[in-house]
C-alpha positions as CSV (number, residue, x, y, z in Angstrom):
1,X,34.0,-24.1,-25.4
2,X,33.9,-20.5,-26.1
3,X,30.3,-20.9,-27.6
4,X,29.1,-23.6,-24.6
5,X,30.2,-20.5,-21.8
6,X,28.3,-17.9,-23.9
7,X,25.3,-19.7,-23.4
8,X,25.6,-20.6,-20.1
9,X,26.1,-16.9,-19.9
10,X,22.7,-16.3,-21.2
11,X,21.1,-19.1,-19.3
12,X,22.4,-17.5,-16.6
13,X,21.0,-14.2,-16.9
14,X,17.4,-14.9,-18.2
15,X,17.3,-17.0,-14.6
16,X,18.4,-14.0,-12.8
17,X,16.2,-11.7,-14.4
18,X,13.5,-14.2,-14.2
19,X,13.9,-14.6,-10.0
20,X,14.7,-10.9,-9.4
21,X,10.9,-10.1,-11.2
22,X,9.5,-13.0,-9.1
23,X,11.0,-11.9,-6.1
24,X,9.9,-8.2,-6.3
25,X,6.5,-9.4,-7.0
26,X,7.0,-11.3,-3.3
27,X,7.9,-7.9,-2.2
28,X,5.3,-6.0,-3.3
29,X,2.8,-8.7,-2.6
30,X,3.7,-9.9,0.6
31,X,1.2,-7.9,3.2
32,X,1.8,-5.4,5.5
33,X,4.9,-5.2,3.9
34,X,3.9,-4.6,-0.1
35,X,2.0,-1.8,-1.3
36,X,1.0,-3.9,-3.8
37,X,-1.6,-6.2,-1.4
38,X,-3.0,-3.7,-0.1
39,X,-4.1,-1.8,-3.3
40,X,-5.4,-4.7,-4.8
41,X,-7.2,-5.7,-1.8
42,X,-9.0,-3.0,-1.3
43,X,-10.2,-3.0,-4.9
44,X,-11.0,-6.8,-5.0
45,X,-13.1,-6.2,-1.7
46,X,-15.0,-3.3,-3.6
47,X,-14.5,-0.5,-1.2
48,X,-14.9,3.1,-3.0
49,X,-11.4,3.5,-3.9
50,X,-11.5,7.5,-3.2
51,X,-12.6,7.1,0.3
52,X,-9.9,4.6,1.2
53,X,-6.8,7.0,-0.5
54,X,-6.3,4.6,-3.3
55,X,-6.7,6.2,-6.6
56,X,-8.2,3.8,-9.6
57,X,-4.8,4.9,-11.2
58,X,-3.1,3.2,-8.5
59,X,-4.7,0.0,-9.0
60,X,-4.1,-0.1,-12.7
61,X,-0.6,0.8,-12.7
62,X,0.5,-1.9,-9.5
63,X,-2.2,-4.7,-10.9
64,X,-0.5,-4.1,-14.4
65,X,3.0,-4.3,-13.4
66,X,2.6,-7.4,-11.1
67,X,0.9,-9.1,-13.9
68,X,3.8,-8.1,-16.6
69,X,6.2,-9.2,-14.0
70,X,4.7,-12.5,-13.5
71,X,4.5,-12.8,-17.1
72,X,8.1,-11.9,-17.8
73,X,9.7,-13.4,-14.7
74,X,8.1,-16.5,-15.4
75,X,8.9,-17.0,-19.2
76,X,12.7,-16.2,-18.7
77,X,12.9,-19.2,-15.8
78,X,11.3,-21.4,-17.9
79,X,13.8,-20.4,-20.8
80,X,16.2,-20.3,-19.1
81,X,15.3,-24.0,-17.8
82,X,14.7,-25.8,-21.5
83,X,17.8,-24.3,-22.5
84,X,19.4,-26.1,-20.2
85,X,21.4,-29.5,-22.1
86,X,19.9,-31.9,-19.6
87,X,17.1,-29.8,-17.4
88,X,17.8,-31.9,-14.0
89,X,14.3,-33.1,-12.0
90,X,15.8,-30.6,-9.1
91,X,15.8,-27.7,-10.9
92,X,12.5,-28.1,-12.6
93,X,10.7,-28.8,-9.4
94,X,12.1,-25.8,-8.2
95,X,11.0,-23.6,-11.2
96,X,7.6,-25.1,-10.9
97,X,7.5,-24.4,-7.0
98,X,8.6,-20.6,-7.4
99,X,6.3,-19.7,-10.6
100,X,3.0,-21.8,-8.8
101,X,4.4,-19.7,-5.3
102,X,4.5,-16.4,-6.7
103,X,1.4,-17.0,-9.0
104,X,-0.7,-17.8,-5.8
105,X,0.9,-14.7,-3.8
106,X,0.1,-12.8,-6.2
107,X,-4.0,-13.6,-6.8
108,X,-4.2,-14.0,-3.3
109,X,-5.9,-10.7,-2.6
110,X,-8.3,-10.8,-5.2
111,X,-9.4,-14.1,-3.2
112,X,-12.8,-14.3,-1.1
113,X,-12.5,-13.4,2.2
114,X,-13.3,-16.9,3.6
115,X,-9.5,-17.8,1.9
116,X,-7.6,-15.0,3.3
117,X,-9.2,-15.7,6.8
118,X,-7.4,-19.3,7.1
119,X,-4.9,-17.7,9.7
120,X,-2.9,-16.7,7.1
121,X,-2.4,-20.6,5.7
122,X,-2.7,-19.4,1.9
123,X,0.3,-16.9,2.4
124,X,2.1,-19.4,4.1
125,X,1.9,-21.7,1.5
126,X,3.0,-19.7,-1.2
127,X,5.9,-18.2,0.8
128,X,6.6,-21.9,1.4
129,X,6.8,-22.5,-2.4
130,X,8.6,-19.6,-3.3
131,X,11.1,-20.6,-0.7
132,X,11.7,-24.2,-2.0
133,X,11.8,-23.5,-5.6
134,X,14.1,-20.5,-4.9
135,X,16.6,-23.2,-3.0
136,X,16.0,-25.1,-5.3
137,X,17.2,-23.3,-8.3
138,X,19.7,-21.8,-6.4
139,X,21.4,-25.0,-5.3
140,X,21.1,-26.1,-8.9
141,X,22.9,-23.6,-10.4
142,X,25.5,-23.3,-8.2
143,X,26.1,-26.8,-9.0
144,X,26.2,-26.9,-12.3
145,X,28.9,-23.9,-12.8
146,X,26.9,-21.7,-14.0
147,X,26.8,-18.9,-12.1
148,X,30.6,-18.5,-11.6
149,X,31.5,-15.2,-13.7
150,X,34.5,-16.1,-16.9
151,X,38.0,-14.9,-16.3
152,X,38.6,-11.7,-16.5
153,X,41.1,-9.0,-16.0
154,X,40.1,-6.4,-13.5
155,X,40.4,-2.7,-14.3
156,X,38.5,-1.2,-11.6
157,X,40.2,0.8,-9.1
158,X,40.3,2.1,-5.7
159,X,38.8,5.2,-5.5
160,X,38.4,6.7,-2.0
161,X,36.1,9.7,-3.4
162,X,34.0,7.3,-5.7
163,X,33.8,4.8,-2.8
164,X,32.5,7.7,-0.2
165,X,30.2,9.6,-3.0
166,X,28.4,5.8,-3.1
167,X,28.3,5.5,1.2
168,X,26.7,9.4,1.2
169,X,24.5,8.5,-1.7
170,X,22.9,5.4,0.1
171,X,23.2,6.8,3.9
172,X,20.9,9.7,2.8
173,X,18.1,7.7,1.5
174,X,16.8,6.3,4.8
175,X,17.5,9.2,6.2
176,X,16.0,11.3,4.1
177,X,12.8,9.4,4.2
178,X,13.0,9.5,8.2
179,X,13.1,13.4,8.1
180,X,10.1,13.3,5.9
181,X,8.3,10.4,7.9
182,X,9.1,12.9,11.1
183,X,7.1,15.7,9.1
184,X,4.4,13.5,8.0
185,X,4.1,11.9,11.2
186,X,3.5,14.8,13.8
187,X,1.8,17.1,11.1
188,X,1.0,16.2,7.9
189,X,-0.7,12.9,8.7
190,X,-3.0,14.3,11.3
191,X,-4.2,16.7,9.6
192,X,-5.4,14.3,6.6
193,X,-7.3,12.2,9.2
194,X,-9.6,14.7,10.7
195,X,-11.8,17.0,9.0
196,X,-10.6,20.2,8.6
197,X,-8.4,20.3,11.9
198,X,-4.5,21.7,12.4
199,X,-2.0,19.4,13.5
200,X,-1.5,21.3,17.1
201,X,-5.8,21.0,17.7
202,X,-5.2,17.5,16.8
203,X,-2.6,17.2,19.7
204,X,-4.5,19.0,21.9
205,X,-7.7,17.1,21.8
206,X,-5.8,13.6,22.4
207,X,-5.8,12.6,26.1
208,X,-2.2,12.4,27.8
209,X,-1.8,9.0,27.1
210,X,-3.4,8.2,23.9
211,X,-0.4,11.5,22.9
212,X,1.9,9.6,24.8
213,X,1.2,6.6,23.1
214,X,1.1,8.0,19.7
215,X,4.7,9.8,20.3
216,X,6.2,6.8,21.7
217,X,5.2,4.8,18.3
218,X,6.8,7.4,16.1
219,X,9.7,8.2,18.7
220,X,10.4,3.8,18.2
221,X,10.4,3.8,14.6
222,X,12.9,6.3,14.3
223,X,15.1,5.0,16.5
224,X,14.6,1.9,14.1
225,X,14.8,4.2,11.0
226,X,18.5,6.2,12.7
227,X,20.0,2.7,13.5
228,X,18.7,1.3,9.3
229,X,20.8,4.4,7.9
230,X,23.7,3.3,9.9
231,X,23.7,-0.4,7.6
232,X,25.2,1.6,4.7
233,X,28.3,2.6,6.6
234,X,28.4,-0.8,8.6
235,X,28.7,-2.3,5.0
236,X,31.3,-0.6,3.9
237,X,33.6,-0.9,6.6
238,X,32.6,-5.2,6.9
239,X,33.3,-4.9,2.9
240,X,37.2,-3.5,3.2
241,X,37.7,-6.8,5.6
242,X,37.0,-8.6,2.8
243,X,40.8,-8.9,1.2
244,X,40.1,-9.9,-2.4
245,X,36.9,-8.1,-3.1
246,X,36.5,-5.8,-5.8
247,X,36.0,-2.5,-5.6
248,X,33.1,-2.6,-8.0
249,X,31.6,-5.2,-5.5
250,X,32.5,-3.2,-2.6
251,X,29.9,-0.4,-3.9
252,X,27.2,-2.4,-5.3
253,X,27.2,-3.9,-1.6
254,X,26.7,-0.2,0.1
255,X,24.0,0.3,-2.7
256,X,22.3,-2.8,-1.8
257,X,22.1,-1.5,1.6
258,X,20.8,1.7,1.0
259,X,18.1,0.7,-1.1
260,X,17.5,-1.9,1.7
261,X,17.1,0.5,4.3
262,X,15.6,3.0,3.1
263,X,13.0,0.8,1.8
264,X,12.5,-0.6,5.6
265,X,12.4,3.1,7.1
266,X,9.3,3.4,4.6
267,X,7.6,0.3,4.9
268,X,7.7,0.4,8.5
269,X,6.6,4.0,8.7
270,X,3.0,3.0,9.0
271,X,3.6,0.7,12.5
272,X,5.1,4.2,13.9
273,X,2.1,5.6,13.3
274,X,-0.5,3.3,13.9
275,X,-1.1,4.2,17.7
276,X,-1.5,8.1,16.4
277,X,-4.2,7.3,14.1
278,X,-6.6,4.7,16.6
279,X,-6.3,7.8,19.2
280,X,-7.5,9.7,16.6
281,X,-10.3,7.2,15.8
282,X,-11.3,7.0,19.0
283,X,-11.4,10.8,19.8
284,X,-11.6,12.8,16.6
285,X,-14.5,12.1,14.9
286,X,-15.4,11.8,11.8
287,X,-12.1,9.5,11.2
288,X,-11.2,10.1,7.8
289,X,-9.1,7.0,8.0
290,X,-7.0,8.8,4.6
291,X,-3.4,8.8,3.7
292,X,-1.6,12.2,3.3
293,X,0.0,13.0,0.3
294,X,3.7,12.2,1.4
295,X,2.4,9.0,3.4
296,X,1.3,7.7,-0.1
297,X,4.3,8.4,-1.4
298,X,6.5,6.6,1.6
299,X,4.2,3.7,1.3
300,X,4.9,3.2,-2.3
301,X,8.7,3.8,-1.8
302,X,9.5,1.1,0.8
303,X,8.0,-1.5,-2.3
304,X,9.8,0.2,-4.6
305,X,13.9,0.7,-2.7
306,X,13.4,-3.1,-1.3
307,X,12.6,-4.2,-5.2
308,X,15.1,-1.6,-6.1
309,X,17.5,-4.0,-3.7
310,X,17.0,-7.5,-5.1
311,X,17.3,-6.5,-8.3
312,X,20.8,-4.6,-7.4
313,X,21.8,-7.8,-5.6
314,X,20.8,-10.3,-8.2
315,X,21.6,-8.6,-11.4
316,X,24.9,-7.1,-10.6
317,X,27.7,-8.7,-12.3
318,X,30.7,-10.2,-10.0
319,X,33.4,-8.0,-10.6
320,X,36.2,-9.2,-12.5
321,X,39.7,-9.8,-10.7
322,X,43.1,-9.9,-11.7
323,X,44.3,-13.5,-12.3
324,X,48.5,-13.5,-11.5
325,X,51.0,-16.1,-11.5
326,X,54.1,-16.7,-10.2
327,X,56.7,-16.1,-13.2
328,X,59.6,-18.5,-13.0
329,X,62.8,-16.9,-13.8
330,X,64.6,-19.7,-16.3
331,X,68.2,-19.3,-16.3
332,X,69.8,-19.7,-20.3
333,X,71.3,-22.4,-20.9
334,X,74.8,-23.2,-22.7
């Protein structure tokens, strides 16, 4: 029996590790949302990569880790599938469906542009198939046993100082990215899209309401961005409700929502400023149309925290808890 749950163990694991790599490839694939599709996209479509602030590097480095991921992610499903005693008909469908869901997502900006202009059908057909099979799967395991951790004695603790360390820790990453976005927004991100202009010229020479506009874009998203930082906290306070979870569980949740939110604050930094840059276009030529420095970075980082999230979700280990039973007192006989 001992042998029968170490393998199940290791099933277990390859399949997590195989649908956290598929799902951060739906992350980073997954337009406007990934980095990863627009990168690509622009190189498939043969645009000169320096003029549209994607380096050659950039291509390289996402196109080669989507493909190893795909690679990777797949082969530990199906391994974790054949290993199986009796592989059922669900849970092969299901592995089929997500590996054929993320392989199309994933080749689906290096398509022709007569694909991609199907209102968005090919996208909704992989997300569709990623969606079943992950269900699938899912529902499979859960079924089977599988996925419910051994018995084990828990030695983790309540520590107030750990516990608050972990909220601070993920409350300043969206936060932290929203002071930089601020920056970026107002100054830095101006000046990259004109020609040689300083941020206050570039405010200056918008009208009154394409400024008003632009401000009221940036002024939303950080609203958005303030209330994502407060999920952290929210967590942790829904988390203590829960009577017999783990502390270890307790922080892996706050550090799931950090990385979640800070990975929305970045991703939708570019929808706060996408009413500063068509003023722009409209009133400052030449438009550049480039990324700034820090926006690159921002842009990459939203991909990067949400991945950062599903893998921290899927891959962390229930915590362990302390098993007790009533003890009986027996009274000696004579």
């Amino acid at each position: 029996m001992s042998i029968d749950r170490d393998r199940g163990a290791s099933r277990r694991r390859r399949a997590q590790w195989g649908g956290a790599l598929l799902a951060a490839i739906a992350i980073v694939m997954t337009p406007p949302l990934g980095i990863g599709s627009y990168v690509l996209g622009v190189a498939a479509a043969g645009y000169p990569l320096d003029g549209t602030g994607v380096a050659p590097l950039a291509v390289a480095v996402v196109g080669g880790a989507v493909g190893l991921a795909l690679v990777v992610g797949s082969a530990l499903i199906v391994s974790a599938l054949v290993a199986r005693p009796r592989p059922r008909p669900v849970t092969t469908a299901g592995a089929v469906s997500l590996i054929a869901g993320t392989a199309l997502l994933t080749a689906l900006p290096l398509a022709p542009s007569v694909v991609l202009g199907l209102m968005g059908f090919p996208y909704l057909v992989a997300i569709a198939l990623m969606g079943f099979g992950a269900s699938a799967c899912a529902s499979a395991w859960m079924r089977s046993g599988e996925t419910a951790p051994g018995p084990r004695v828990e030695s983790d603790r309540e520590r107030p100082a750990t516990l608050a360390a972990t909220l601070a820790v993920a409350t300043l990453i969206p936060l932290s990215l929203l002071a930089t976005g601020l920056v970026e927004a107002f100054v830095w991100g101006p000046e990259a899209q004109t020609d040689g202009l300083t941020a206050a010229e570039v405010w200056a020479a918008l009208s009154a309401g394409d400024a008003a506009a632009a401000r009221a874009g940036i002024i939303g998203w950080a609203v958005i961005s303030a209330l994502l930082s407060l999920l952290p906290a929210l967590v942790a306070v829904l988390a203590r409700r829960i009577p017999d979870a783990a502390p270890a569980d307790r922080r892996r949740a706050i550090r799931v929502a950090g990385l979640f939110a800070g990975g929305m604050v970045a991703t939708l930094h570019w929808v706060g400023t996408f009413s500063l840059g068509m003023s722009i276009a409209d009133t400052l030529p030449p438009y550049t149309g480039s990324l700034s420095g820090p926006a690159a970075v921002i842009v990459g980082l939203g991909s990067f925290l949400l991945a950062s999230a599903v893998f921290a979700a899927l891959l962390g280990r229930p915590a362990a808890r302390a098993h007790t039973s009533p003890v009986r007192e027996v009274t000696p006989t004579r």
